[in-house]
N, C-alpha and C positions, 0 to 999 in steps of 0.2 A: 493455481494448481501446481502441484510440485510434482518437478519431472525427476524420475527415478530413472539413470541412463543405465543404474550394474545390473538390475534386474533382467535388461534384455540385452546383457552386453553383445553375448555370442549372437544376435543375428545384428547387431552393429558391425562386430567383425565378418558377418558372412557376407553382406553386403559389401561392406570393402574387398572384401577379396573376391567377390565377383566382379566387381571391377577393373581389380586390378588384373586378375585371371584374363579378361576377355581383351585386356589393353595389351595384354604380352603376346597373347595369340595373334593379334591383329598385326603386332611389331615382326612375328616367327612370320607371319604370310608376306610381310611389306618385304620382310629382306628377303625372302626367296624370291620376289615378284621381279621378272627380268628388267622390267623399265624403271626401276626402284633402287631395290638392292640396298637397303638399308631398313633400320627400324620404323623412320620416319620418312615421306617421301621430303629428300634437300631440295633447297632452294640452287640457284648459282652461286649465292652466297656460302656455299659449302662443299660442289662439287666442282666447280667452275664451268667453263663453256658461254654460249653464246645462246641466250631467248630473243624471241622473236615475236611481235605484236602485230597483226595486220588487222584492218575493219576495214570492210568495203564502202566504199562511193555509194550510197542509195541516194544521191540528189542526179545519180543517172538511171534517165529511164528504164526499166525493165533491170536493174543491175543485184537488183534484193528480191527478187520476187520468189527466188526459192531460196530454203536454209542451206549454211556449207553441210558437205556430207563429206566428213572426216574421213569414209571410208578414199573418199576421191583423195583427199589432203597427202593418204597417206598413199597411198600412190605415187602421188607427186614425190613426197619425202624421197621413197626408196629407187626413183627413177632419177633422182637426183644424189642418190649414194647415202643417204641419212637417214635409213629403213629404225635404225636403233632408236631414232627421235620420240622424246615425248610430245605426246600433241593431246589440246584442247581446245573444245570450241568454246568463244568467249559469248555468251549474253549481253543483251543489250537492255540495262537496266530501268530503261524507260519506256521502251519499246514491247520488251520480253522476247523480240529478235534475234534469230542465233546468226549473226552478221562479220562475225570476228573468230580469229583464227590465234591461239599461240605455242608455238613448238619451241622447244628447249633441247638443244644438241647440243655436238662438239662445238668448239669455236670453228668461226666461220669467218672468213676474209669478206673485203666489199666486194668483190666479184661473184663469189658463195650466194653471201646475200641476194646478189641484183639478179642471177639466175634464179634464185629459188621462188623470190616476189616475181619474177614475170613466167616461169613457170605455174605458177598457182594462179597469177593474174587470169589466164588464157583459159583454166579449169569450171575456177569459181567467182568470177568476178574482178572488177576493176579494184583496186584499196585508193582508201582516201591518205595522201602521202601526209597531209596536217596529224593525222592518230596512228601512223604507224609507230611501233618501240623497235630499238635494238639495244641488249643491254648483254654487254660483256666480259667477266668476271675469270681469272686466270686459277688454277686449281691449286698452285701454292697459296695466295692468300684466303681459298675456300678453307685450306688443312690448317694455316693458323688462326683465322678465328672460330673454327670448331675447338680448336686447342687451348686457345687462351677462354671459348666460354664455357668449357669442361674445368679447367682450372681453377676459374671465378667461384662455379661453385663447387669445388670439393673445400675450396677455404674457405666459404661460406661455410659447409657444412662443419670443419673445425673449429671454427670459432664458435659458432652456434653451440657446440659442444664442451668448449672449454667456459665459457660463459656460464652456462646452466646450472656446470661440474660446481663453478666458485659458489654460484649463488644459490644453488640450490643441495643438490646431490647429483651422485650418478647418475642414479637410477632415471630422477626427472630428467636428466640430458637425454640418456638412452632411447626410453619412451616420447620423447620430444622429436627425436633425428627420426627415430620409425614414422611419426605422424608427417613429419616432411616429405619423407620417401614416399609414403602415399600421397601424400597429394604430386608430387613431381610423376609420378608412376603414371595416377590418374589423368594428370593432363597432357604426357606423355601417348597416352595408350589412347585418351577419345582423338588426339589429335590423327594418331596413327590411323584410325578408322576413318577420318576425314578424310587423308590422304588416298587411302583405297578408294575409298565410296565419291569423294568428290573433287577427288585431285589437289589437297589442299596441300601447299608447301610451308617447309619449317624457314625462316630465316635467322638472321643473326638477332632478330629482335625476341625471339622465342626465344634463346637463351636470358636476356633481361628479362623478360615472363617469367619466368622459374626462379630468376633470383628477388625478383620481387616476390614471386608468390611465396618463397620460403619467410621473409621478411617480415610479411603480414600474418602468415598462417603464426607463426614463431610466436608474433605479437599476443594474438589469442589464447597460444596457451599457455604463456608465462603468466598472463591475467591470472588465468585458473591455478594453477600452480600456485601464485604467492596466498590467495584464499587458503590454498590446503596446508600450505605450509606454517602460517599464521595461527590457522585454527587448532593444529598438531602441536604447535607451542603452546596455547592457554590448556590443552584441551585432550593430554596424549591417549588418554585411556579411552577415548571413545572411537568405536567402532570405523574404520579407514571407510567401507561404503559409505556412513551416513554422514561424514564429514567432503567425501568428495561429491557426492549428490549433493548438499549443502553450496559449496566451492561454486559449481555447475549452475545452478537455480539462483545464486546469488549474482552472477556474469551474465547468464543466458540472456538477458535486454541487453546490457551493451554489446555484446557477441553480436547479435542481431541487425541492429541500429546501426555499429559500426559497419557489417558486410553490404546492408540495404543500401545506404549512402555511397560506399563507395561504388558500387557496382551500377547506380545512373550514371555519372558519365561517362563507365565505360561502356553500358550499352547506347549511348547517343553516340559516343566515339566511333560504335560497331556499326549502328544504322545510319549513320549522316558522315562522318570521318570518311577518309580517304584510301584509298586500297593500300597502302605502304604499310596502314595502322590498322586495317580490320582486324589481320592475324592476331596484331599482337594482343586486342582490347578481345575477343574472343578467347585469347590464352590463358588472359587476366582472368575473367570472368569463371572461367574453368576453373579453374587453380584456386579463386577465392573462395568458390562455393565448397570445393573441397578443402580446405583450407578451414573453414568454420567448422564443417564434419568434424573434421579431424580431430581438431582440439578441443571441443565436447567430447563425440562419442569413442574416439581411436585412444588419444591421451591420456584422458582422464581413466578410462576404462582400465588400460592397461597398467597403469600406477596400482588403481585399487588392487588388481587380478595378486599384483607383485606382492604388493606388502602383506596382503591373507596369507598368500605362500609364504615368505619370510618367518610372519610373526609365529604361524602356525609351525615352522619346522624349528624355531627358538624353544616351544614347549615343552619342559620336561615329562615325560611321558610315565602314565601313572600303572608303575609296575603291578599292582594289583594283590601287595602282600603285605597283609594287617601287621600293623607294630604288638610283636605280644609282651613286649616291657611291661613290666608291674612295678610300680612304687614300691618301694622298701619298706615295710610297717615300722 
């Protein structure tokens, strides 16, 4: 079956831009959101300060027998000066126990610390000191590696462009960086929603996510590209749709085949990997499915959309008045 992606381009692009639409709204509420205040909820790896890990003792009696109630947690916070704190209650993966506690504030001294753990101790429980975390990050080295991974990719993004420009044309670079954008936007924007909806934080590994996912996405559509370009050289006078639907239908298995493969072991990495790596194989994941989108229905689409307009405003336009020359007898 041969798949015709111009035919329904415009709801290709309505879907994209429904998502990208509901990714920006998501980013406009995160950064209003007082415990937030950004597009994405940071990590400490970008705002700095001091998080905090606690999970309670349940090898003592009666010590789990009811869930922490965050309302109490945050009590403690603000009785301890730290009302601003972000807080979560942690799961317990095996159990489905809600036993664990992590708050994310200012930095915090060891005395800070030691008052706030036996404060909370006294509320909700004993902690077990083997699983407690303290992890803390200073807010200049938060600001340069936001800096250097905002950097990474804007020169990403020009090379990406200067490459395309050599080996191809413009236009394909142009329509190339737009399809990137979207998929950056896209995994930008669901991840934004996580961070509202389920507290998920960006680290400095989410920045490698984007620059890989430009990478791979990139990959896909220069595939596509060099088909149309190849076929435009034996081939110029026929129709730009039915050579980039061609292009498309002639990749679409490896397109495929390539994304299905790589995306098992990011989801074993997602479901058995280690919490440092969830985000980042979740970001992966994101990014590549958008990433295949893109370079079928975004790329290819918009090349064709260009070149009808182009070729169509080259045409000399047929004035409409008979030649009445007559041969000389």
């Amino acid at each position: 079956m041969k798949l015709s992606i111009n035919k329904s381009r415009s709801l290709w692009w309505a879907i994209s831009s429904a998502f990208v639409l509901v990714g920006l709204i998501s980013m406009v509420i995160s950064w209003q959101n007082p415990n937030i205040r950004a597009p994405l909820r940071p990590s400490l790896d970008f705002v700095g300060g001091t998080r905090l890990q606690f999970e309670r003792d349940c090898t003592k009696p009666g010590n789990c027998d009811q869930p922490v109630d965050i309302n109490v947690v945050r009590e403690v916070a603000k009785a301890q000066g730290l009302g601003d704190s972000s807080i979560q209650i942690v799961t317990d993966k095996e159990t489905g126990a809600e036993n664990g506690i992590t708050i994310r504030t200012k930095n915090l001294g060891r005395e800070q610390r030691t008052s706030l753990q036996n404060a909370l101790s006294e509320k909700i429980g004993t902690f077990d000191e083997q699983k407690n975390q303290f992890d803390t990050v200073g807010p200049t080295l938060g600001r340069e590696l936001f800096t250097s991974g905002m950097i990474a990719l804007i020169v990403s993004f020009a090379g990406i462009i200067i490459y395309l420009n050599f080996r191809f044309q413009l236009d394909y670079a142009i329509f190339a960086i737009v399809a990137l954008l979207h998929d950056v936007f896209i995994t930008a924007g669901i991840f934004s929603i996580f961070g509202l909806v389920l507290g998920t934080e960006v680290d400095s590994l989410f920045i490698v996510a984007l620059l890989t996912i430009t990478g791979f996405s990139v990959n896909d559509t220069v595939v596509i590209y060099d088909r149309i370009r190849e076929t435009l050289k034996t081939d110029p006078n026929r129709p730009i749709t039915d050579i980039v639907d061609d292009a498309v239908n002639q990749t679409l298995g490896r397109s495929i085949n390539t994304t299905l493969t790589t995306m098992l072991p990011l989801f074993a990495i997602y479901l058995f990997g280690g919490e440092t790596l969830k985000n980042f194989a979740l970001a992966l994941i994101v990014g590549f499915i958008a990433g295949s989108y893109s370079s079928i229905f975004i790329a290819s689409t918009l090349l064709t959309w260009w070149r009808e307009r182009t070729s169509s405003s080259t045409v000399v336009p047929n004035t409409g008045v008979a030649d009445t020359s007559v041969d000389s007898q």
